[in-house]
N, C-alpha and C positions, 0 to 999 in steps of 0.2 A: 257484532255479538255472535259467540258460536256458543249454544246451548248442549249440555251432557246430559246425558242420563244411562246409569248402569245397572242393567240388569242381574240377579244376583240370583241362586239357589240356595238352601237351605237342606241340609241331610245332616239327621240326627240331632245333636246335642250342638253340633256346632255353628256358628255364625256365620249371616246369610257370605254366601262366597261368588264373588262377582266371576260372569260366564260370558258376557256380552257389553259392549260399550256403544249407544247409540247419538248419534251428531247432528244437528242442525247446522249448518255453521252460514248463518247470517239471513241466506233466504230460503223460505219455506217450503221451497221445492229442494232444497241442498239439504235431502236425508239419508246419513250411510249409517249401517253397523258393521262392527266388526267384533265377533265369533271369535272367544278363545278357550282355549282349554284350563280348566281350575286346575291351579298347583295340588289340589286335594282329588282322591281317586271319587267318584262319583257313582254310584252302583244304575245300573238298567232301570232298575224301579225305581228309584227317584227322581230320575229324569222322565219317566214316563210317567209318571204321579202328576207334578209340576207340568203334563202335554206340551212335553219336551222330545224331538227324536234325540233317540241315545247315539246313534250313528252317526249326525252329524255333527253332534256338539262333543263326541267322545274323540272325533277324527280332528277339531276343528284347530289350527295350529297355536303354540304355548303364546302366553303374551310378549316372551322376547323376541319372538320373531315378528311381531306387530307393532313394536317400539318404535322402529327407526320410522314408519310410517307415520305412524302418531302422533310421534314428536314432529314431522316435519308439517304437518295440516293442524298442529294446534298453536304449536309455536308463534309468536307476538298475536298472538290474539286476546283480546278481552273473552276470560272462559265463564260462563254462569252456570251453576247448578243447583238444584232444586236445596237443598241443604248442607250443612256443613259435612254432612258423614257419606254423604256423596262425592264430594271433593275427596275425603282421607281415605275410599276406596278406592279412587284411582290415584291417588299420590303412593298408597303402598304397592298398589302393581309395577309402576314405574319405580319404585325404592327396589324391588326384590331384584330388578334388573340393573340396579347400579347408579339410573341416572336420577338426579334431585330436580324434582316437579316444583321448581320455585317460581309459583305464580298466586297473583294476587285474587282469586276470584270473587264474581259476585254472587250474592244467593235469592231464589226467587223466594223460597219461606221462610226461610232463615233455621229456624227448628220446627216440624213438623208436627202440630197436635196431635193428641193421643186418637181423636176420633178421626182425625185427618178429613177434615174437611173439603180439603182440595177433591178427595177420590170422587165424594161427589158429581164436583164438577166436571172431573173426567169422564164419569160415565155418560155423561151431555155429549161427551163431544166425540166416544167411541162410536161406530158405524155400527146398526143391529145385527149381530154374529150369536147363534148359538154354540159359536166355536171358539168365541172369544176368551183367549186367556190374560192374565197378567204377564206372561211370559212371553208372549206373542211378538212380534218385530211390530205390527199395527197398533198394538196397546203401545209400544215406546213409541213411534212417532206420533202417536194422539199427545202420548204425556210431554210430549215435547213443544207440540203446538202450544197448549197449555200454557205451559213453563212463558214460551213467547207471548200469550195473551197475558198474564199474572203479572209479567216483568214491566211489559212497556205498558200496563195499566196501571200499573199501582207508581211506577219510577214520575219525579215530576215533570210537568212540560210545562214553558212559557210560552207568550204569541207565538218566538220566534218560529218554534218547534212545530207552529201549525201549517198543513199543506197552504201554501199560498195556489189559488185556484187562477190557474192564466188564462183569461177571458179571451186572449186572441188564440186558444188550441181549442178550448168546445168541443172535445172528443164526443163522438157518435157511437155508445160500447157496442149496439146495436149494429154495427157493420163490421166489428172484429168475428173471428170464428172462435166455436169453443177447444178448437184442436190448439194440438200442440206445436210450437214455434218458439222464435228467436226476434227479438222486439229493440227497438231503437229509439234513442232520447237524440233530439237534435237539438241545438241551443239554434238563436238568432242568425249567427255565421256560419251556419250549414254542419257544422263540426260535431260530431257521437260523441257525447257526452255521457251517455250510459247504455252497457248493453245488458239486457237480461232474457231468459227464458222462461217457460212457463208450459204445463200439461195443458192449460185451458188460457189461452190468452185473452178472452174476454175478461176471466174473472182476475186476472194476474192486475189488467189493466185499471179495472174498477178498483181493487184493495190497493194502487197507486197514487189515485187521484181523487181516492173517499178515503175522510176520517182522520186520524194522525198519523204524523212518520217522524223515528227519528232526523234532528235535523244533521248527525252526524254524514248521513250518507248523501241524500241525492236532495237541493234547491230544488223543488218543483216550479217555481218563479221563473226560471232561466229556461225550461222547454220550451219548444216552437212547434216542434213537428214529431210525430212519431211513426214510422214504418214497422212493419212487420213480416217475417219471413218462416211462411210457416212448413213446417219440416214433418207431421204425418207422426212422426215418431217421436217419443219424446227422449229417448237413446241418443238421436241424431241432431234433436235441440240441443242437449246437452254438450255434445262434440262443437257443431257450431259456435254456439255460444264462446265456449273453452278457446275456441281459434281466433272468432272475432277480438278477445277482448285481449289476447295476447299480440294478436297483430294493431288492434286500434289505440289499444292502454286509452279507454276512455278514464277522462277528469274522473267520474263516480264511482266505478270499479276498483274496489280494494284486495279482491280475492284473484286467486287466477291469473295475474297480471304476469309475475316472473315464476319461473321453473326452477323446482329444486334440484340440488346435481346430481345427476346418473349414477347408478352400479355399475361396478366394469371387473370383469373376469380378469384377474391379473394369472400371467403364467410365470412361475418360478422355479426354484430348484432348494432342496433343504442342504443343511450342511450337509450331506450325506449323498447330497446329489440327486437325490429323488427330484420327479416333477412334481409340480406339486401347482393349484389352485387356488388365488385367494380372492372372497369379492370384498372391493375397496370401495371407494367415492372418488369419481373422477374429478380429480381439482385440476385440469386444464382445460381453457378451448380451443379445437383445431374445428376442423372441416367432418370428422365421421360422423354418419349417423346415431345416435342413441336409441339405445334398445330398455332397457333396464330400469326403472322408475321406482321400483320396491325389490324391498329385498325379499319377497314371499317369491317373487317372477325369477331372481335370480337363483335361488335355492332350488325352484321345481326343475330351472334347466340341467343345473349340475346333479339332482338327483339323479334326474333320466341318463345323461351320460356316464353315470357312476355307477347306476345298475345295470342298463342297456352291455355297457362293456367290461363289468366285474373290477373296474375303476377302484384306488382307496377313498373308504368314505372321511375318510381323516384328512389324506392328503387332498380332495376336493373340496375342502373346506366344508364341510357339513357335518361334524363331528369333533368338539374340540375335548378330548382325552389324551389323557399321560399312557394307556396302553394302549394293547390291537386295535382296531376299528370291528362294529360289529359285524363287519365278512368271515370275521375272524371267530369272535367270541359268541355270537347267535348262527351265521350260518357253519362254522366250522369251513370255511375257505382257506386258500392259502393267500398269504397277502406278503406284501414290500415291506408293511409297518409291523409284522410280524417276524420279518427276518425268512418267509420261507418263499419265496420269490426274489431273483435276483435281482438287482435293481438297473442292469443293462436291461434284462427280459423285458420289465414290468416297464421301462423307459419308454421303448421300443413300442409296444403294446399300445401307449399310453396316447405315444404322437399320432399312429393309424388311427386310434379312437378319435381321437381331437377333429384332425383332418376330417375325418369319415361325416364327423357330428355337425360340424361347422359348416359343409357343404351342401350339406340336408337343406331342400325347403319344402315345408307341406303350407297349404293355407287354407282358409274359411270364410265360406259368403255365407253371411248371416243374412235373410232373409226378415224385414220389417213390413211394418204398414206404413204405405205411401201418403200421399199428400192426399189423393183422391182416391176414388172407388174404384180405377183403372189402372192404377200404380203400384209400382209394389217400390219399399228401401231396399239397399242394404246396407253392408260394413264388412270391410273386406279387410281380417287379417294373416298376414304370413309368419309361417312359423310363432304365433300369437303375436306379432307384435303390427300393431293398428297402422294401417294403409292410406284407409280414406274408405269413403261411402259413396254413394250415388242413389241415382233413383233410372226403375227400368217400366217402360209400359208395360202390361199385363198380355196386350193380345204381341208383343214381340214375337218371334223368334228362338229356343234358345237351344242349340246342338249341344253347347258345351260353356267352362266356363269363361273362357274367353269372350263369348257373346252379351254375357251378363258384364265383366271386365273390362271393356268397353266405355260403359259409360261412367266407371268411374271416377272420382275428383279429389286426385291426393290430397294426402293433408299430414301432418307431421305429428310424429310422438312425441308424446312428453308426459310427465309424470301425470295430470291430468286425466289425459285420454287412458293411461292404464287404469287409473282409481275409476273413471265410468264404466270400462270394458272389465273390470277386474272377473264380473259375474255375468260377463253374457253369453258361456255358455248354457250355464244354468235359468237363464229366463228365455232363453230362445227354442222353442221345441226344436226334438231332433229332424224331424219333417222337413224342418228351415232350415238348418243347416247343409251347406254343400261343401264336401271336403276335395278340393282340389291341391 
C-alpha cells in the first residue's frame, strides 16, 4: 500500500491549490515529499501567512518536471488517500501534463465530516511544537501515519491475517539497539526472505512481531532467524537496505527489487545542422555505467553546461519553444536559434563545451554519524552521482581526501540511491561536507 497526501494553499477567493505531494509508500519509515510550484502565481504574504518560505516553494520546480518521477514510484501500486478530492487533486496535476492518472484508489474516509473528526486524532499523534503548522512536512507525515492507522484498522482481517507468533524465534527486543540499521528475516533454509530497515530497530522489530500485519506482505510463520546490521545512520540504512534487496530479491520485498530506466543525454544534429541535446530513456542494456535516474538530475546538468558556456537553451533541451530561447529574448544574447551566430561558430563552440564538461570531475564526502561514539560515515559522491559509503575511526589520520577514500565500499547507482541522496545536500551541514 503507498498512502498520498497533498498539501494545498489557499489565496484569495480561489480553491485550495495543491503545492506539495507527500508519500508513504508501504513502510513507515519510506516518507518523501515532493515541492512543486502552483501553476497559479502565489504572492510572499500568503505563503508567509500559511508559515510557508516564499523562497523555497516559489523556486521549487513545475510539477511537469516531477511527473516522470512520480509516475515511475507510483506506478502498479495499490494508491490510498484520505478522500476522494484528494485523489482528483492529484489526477488534475497529472491531466494538465498530458498523462491519464488511471487508477483505481482506495480511500481512508471516504468523504470527510464537516467537523472532521479525524483532525482530532491527528492532534494525538503530532509531536508538542509550538511551531507546528498544518503546512509543515511533520504535520504530513503524522497525517500519513494516521491515514496507515485508520486503513488497516478499520479494513477487515480474518485468523489468517494474524501475526502467527514462531515459538522457536523468541526474540529478546531487549538486546536490539535503538539505532539505526538494516535487519534480516531468515526462513528455516538459511535463505533472506525479507530485508528491511529502520531509525530504531528495536521498535521497527517489536511493531513486526506485536499485533496485526497485512498478510499480503511478509508470513511471520516461516521466520527462524533474524540478524541485524546496524549502520549509525539512517542515510546509510537506507542505501544498504536499497542494495541488499536488489542483490538478494528477497521472497517478501515488493518495492526496490528492479530499477527503472536511466536518462541518457542524446547528441544530435537538427535539420539545419545545429548540435543539438535531447534527454531520452535508455531502452538498451550494454556494459556503461548509469548516471541519470530523474529527469530533475538530468536537467540541473544541462542547465550548468548551457549557462556555464552560453550554450542554446532550446537546443539543450531545456526550453521547448517555436522562437529564440531565452539568451535571446530575456538576456538579449546572440544565439544559433536566433539566426545571429553561425552555426559552424556555434558548432565549434559547442563540441569544446561538451569535451570541457564531460571531462570535469568534482566530488563530495558527506560526513555522517557512525555506528559508535568513535566513528564517524560517510557517502561519497562524484560529480553528484553516488559512489559508495564507508565508515572511518575518529582518532585516524586524515591529510587529505584520499585518506578518508580509502575505506570506502563501492556500491552502485541506480534510481533508488538518487531518490535518497536527491537532498543530502541540504540535511548535511556544510561543516560535513568536504569538496574534493
Amino acid at each position: 500500500m503507498t498512502f498520498l497526501y497533498i498539501q494545498t494553499i489557499k489565496s484569495g477567493k480561489n480553491k485550495p491549490v495543491p503545492y506539495c505531494l507527500a508519500i508513504q509508500d508501504g513502510d513507515l519509515d519510506s516518507f518523501y515529499t515532493f515541492n512543486f510550484r502552483p501553476e497559479i502565481t502565489i504572492s510572499k504574504r500568503v505563503y508567509e501567512h500559511n508559515n510557508l518560505d516564499w523562497k523555497v516553494h516559489s523556486s521549487a520546480p513545475l510539477f511537469c518536471d516531477i511527473a516522470d518521477e512520480l509516475i515511475e514510484l507510483l506506478q502498479h501500486k495499490q494508491l490510498v488517500f484520505a478522500d476522494f478530492n484528494q485523489f482528483m487533486l492529484l489526477q488534475s496535476q497529472f491531466k494538465m501534463v498530458g498523462y491519464n492518472f488511471n487508477t483505481q484508489p482506495k480511500y481512508v474516509w471516504h468523504t470527510l465530516p464537516k467537523n472532521n473528526k479525524n483532525s482530532k486524532e491527528l492532534e494525538l499523534c503530532l509531536p508538542p511544537s509550538p511551531n507546528l503548522s498544518g503546512n509543515s512536512e511533520t504535520y504530513a507525515e503524522a497525517f500519513l501515519q494516521l491515514m496507515h492507522k485508520s486503513f488497516f484498522s478499520t479494513t477487515p482481517r480474518n485468523l489468517s491475517q494474524q501475526v502467527v507468533k514462531n515459538v522457536s524465534l523468541n526474540l529478546d527486543f531487549s538486546e536490539y539497539s535503538t539505532a539505526a540499521g538494516v535487519y534480516y528475516f531468515f526462513d528455516a533454509s538459511g535463505t533472506i526472505i525479507y530485508v528491511g530497515k529502520a531509525k530504531n530497530v528495536r521498535k521497527r522489530l517489536q511493531s513486526h512481531f506485536n499485533g496485526f500485519t497485512n498478510s499480503k506482505t511478509i508470513d511471520y510463520s516461516k521466520i527462524t532467524a533474524v540478524t541485524v546490521e546496524y549502520t549509525g545512520s539512517d542515510i546509510i540504512a537506507q542505501l544498504l537496505e536499497s542494495a541488499q534487496i536488489k542483490t538478494l530479491k528477497p521472497l517478501y520485498n515488493t518495492q526496490q527489487v528492479n530499477d527503472a530506466a536511466p536518462f541518457i543525454i542524446n547528441k544530435s544534429k537538427t535539420a539545419k545542422g545545429i548540435n543539438k541535446l535531447q534527454i531520452t530513456r535508455k531502452d538498451i542494456a550494454d556494459n556503461r555505467p548509469e548516471i541519470y535516474f530523474n529527469k530533475r538530475s538530468v536537467k540541473k546538468v544541462l542547465l550548468q553546461l548551457a549557462t556555464e558556456f552560453g550554450l542554446c537553451k532550446k537546443h539543450c533541451g531545456l526550453e521547448r519553444i517555436k522562437g529564440p530561447c531565452s539568451n535571446v529574448t530575456l538576456r538579449h544574447q546572440n544565439c544559433v536559434c536566433a539566426n545571429t551566430e553561425a552555426i559552424a561558430k556555434y558548432n565549434e563552440r559547442f563540441e569544446v563545451a561538451l569535451f570541457e564538461f564531460s571531462t570535469r570531475k568534482s566530488g563530495g564526502i558527506y560526513k555522517l554519524k557512525g555506528r559508535h561514539i568513535n566513528e564517524d560515515a560517510f557517502v561519497y559522491l562524484l560529480n553528484d552521482i553516488y559512489e559508495g559509503y564507508g565508515f572511518i575511526g575518529k582518532n585516524e589520520t586524515v591529510t587529505n581526501e584520499n585518506d578518508i577514500l580509502g575505506h570506502l565500499i563501492p556500491q552502485k547507482n541506480n534510481y533508488d540511491t538518487s531518490r535518497i541522496l536527491e537532498h543530502l545536500s541540504k540535511t548535511v551541514t556544510l561543516e560535513n561536507i568536504l569538496n574534493c
